[in-house]
N, C-alpha and C positions, 0 to 999 in steps of 0.2 A: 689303486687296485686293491682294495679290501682289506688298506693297510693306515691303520695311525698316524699323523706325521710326526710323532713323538718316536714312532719307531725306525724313521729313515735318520736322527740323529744318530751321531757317534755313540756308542757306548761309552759312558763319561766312567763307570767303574774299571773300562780297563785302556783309555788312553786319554795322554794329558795333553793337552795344545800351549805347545810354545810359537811363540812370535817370529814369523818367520818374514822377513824383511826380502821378496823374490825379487824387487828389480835393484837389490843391491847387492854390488860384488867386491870382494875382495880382494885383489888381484894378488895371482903368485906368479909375479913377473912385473912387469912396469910400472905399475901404478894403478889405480883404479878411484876416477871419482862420480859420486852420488850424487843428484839432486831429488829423486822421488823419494819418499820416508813411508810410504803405503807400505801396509801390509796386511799380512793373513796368518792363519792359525795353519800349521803344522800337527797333527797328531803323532805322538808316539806312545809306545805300550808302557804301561806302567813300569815293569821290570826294565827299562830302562832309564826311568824317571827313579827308578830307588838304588841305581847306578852311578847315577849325575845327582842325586842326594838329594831327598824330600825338601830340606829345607831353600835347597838352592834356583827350584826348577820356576820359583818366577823368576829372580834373575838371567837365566838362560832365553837367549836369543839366538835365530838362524840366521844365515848368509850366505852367498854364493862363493865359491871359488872360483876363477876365471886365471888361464894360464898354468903352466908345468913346473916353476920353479920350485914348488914343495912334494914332487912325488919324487919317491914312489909312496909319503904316507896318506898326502891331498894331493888326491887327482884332479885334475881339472872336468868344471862343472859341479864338481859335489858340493854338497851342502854341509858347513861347519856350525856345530854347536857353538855361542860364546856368554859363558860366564863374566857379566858386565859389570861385578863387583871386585874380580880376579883383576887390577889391574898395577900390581907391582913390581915392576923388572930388577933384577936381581943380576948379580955377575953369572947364574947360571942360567944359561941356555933355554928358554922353553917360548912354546908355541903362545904368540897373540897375532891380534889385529891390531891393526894403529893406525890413527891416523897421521900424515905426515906432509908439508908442502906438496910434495909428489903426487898425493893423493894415499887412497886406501890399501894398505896391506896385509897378508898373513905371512909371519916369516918366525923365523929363529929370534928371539929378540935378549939383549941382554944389555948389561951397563957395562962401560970402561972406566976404567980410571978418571979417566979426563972427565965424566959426567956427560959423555958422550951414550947416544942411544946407537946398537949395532945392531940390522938387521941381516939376517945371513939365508940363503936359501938353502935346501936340502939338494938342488941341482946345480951343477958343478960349472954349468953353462953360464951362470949368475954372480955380477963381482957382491960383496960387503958392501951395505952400505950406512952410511954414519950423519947423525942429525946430535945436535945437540937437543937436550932431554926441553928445553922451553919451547922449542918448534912440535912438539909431538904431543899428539894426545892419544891415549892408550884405549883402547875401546874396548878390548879387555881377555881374556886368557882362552884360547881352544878348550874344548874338554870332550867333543867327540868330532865327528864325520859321520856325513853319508854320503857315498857312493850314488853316482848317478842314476847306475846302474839300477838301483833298489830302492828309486823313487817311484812313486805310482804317476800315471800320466795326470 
């Protein structure tokens, strides 16, 4: 309708498309395993791309969340940023994805002693649970959320 098709793209000056992987999930609860690798571009606004740090935002990939065991910070359905370079567990506490026998997770993740991997959920409902660090592959560190909510259809 009297309109360019150069003008129904995205404005590339003010959002940047990360890799958003929609038929893969996360699971915050049991487990969760993938077989499709498809995906599509995600837009987001620049000022949150110079948040998640210019240098970082090809490495940033999207995901599903699926299950409660990480709210109240990941609701279930939202969509997790994941920095896929971020992937070093440490004895403190912090947010990744991993993979595990069980399948796909997002949890609390951290090292013991024993060279064990501990995943821990934020819901109380959820025991600990423990893989030795050779069964696991790290897929790599949370760095933000979206709310379902405040997805466009």
């Amino acid at each position: 309708y009297d309109q360019l098709p150069d003008s129904l793209n995205p404005n590339t000056e003010k959002l940047i498309g990360i890799k958003y992987f929609k038929s893969i999930n996360s699971s915050a609860g049991g487990g969760s395993f993938n077989e499709d690798e498809e995906f599509e571009y995600l837009y987001i606004d620049t000022a949150l791309a110079k948040i998640l740090g210019a240098n970082n935002i090809k490495n940033i990939e999207a995901i599903n969340v699926v299950g409660d065991s990480m709210e109240p910070i990941l609701k279930d359905k939202s969509v997790i940023l994941i920095n896929r370079t971020l992937t070093c567990i440490s004895l403190k506490e912090e947010i990744f994805v991993i993979n595990t026998p069980n399948g796909i997770y997002v949890k609390l993740v951290s090292k013991n002693d024993d060279n064990e991997v501990v995943l821990k959920s934020l819901n109380d409902v959820y025991k600990k649970e423990s893989f030795n660090f050779k069964d696991v592959k790290v897929i790599g560190k949370v760095v933000g959320s979206i709310d379902a909510q405040h997805l466009a259809s």
